[in-house]
C-alpha positions in Angstrom: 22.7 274.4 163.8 20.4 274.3 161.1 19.0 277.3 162.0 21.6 279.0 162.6 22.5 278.0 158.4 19.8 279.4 156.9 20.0 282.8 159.4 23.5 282.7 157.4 22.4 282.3 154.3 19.4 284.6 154.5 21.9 287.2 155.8 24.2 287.0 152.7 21.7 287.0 150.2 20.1 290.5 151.9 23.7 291.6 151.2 24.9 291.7 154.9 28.6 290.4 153.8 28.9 292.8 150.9 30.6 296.5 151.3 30.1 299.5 148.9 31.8 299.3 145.4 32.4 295.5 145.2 32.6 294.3 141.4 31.3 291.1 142.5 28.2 290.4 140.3 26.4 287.9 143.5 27.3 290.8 145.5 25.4 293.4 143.5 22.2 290.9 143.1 22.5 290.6 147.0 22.4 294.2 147.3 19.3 294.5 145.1 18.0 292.1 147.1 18.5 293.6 150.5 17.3 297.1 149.4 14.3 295.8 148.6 13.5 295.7 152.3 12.4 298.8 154.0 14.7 299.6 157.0 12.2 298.8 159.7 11.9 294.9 157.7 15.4 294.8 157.7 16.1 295.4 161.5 13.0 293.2 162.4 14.2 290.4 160.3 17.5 290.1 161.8 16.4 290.4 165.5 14.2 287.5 164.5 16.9 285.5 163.6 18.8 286.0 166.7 16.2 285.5 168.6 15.4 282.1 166.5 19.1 281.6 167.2 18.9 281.3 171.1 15.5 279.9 170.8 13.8 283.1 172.4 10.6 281.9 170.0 7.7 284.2 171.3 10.0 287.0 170.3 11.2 285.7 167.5 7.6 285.7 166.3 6.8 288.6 167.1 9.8 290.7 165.2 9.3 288.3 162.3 5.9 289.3 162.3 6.7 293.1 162.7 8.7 292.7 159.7 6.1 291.3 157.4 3.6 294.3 158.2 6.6 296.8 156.8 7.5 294.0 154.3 4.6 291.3 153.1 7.0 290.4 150.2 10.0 289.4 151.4 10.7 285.6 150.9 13.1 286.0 153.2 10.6 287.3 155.9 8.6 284.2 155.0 11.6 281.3 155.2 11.7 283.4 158.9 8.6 282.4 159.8 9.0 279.0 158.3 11.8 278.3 160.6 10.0 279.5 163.8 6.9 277.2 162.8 9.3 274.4 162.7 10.6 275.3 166.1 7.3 275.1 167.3 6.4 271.4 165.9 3.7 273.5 163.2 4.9 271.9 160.1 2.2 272.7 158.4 2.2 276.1 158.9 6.4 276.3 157.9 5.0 274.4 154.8 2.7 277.3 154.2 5.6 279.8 154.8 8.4 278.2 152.6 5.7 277.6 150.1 5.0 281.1 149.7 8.8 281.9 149.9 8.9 280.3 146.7 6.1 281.9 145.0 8.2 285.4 145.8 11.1 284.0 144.7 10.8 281.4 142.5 14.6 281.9 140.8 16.0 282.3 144.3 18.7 279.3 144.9 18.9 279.4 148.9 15.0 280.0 148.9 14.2 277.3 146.6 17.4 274.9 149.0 15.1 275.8 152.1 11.7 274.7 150.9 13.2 271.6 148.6 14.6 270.7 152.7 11.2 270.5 154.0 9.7 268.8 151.3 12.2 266.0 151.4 11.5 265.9 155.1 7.8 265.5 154.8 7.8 262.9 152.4 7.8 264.6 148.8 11.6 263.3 147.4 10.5 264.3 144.0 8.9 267.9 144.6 12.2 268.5 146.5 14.2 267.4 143.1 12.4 269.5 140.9 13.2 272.6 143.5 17.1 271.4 144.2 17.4 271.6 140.4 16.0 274.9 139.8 18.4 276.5 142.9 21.1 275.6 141.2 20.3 277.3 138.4 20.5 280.9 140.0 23.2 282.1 138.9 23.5 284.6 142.1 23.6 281.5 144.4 27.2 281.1 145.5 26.5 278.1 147.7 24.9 275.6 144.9 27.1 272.9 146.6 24.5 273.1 149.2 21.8 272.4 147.2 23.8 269.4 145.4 24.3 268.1 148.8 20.8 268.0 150.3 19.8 266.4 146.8 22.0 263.7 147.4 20.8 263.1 151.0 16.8 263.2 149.5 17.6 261.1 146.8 19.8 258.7 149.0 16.6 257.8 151.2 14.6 257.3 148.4 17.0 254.6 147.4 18.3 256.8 144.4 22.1 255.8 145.1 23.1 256.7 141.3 20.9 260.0 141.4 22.8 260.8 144.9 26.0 259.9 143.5 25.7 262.6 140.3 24.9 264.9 142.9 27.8 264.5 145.1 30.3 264.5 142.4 28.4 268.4 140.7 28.6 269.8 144.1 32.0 268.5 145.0 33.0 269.6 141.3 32.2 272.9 142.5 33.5 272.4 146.0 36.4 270.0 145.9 37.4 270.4 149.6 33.6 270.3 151.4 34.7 267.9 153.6 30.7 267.1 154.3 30.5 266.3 150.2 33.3 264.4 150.6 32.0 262.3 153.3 28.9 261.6 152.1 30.4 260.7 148.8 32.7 257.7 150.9 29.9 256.7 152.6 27.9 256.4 149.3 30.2 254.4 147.8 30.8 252.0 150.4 27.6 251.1 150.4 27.7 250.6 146.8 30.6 248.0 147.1 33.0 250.3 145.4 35.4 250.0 148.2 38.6 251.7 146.2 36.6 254.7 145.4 35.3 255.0 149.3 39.0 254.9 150.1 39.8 257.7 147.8 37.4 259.9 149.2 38.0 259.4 152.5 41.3 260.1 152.4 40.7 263.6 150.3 38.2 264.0 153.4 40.5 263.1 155.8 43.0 265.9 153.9 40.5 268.6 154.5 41.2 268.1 158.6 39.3 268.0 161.2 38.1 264.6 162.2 35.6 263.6 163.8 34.8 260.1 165.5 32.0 259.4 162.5 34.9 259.8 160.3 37.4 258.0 161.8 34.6 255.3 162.1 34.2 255.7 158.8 37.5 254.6 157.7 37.3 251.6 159.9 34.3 249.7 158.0 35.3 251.1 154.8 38.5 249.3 155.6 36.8 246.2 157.5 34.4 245.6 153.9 38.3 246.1 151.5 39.4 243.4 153.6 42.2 245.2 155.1 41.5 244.2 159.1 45.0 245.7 159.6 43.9 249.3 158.2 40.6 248.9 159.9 42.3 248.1 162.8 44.2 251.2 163.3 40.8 253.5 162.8 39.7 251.6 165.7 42.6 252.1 167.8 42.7 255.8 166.4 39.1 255.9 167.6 39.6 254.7 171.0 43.1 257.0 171.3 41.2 260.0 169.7 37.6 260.2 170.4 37.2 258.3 174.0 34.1 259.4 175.0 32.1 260.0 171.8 29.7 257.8 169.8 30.5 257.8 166.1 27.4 258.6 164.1 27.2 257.3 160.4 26.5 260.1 158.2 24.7 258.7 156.0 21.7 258.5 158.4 22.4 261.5 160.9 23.7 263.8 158.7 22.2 267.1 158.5 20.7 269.0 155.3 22.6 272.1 154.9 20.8 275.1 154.0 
């Protein structure tokens, strides 16, 4: 799923989801963008993806790799590669990819979200900040809520529950229905002890739709640490009725960056 994210986001920001004659100033940048690419990058690059989307690797390599002969650099050729390398368990070599990504496109937001993701991954909370703060700076970058969230999650196992906190609330601020925001924000603030404020936003989560048995689980110990066994009670039962064969996942631990 991740990957299948950032193939998203690497197709709207080479202007994929953008027609002829919009007014929309992120559209025209996208455009830019995307005809910076020679044709032959362009059509290499997106085979890659879908062949990174079904796993097909080898071939996945090999039209990323077409596609930075035509196009050496395109940051988004390079977050490609980075992706594949990660596939294949070379983390070193996706470092070396994103890294460069960044050096193309230093004022890129989604660029700058993908590489701040594998920093936080490998250790480097605070070189991951210092990226999450510059992509939300781009003013192109329509999904900044993204980068809010995955700076929430790195600073959140660091131990930086305030830092996380501020980020939830700029990227829901943005994004007042992300229902992933949303949850992360309840699950935040249970484990702070503020137990009212968990309830609030789990219940503007629960009003997005779409549940899921790590919600529903959700409300159950936010309900169980308020004291209300009654409340809690009925989020188990809802559980059980709902979600009979699924294992609720907390997502504070399990929950995916999103690029």
């Amino acid at each position: 799923m991740r990957h299948l994210c950032l193939a998203a986001a690497i197709a709207l920001a080479a202007g994929c989801a953008t027609g002829p004659g919009t007014s929309d100033p992120g559209a025209k940048q996208s455009a830019a963008l995307h005809s910076a690419m020679s044709n032959k990058g362009q059509a290499n690059l997106s085979l890659a993806q879908s062949y990174l989307a079904s796993d097909r690797l080898e071939y996945a390599m090999d039209r990323a790799n077409r596609a930075l002969r035509s196009d050496p650099n395109s940051a988004d050729v390079q977050v490609v590669l980075g992706m594949i390398r990660e596939k294949l368990d070379d983390g070193a070599r996706a470092g070396e990819h994103y890294a460069r990504a960044a050096k193309l496109a230093p004022d890129t937001g989604h660029v700058l979200n993908v590489y701040a993701i594998w920093l936080c991954q490998e250790g480097n909370a605070a070189g991951a900040d210092e990226l999450f703060a510059r992509a939300v700076k781009d003013v192109f970058y329509k999904n900044k809520e993204l980068a809010y969230f995955n700076a929430a999650k790195c600073a959140q196992q660091v131990g930086q529950a305030d830092k996380a906190a501020q980020y939830l609330r700029q990227g829901i601020e943005l994004a007042p229905t992300n229902p992933a925001l949303l949850e992360r924000m309840a699950e935040l603030q249970l484990q702070r002890g503020d137990y009212m404020s968990a309830r609030a936003f789990y219940q503007r989560r629960e009003a997005v739709g779409t549940p899921t048995a790590a919600l529903v689980e959700l409300g159950a110990r936010i309900e169980d640490a308020a004291g209300d066994r009654a409340a809690a009670a009925r989020h188990r039962q809802r559980l059980q009725d709902e979600f009979p064969v699924q294992e609720p996942t907390s997502p504070a631990t399990e929950g995916s960056f999103q690029p």
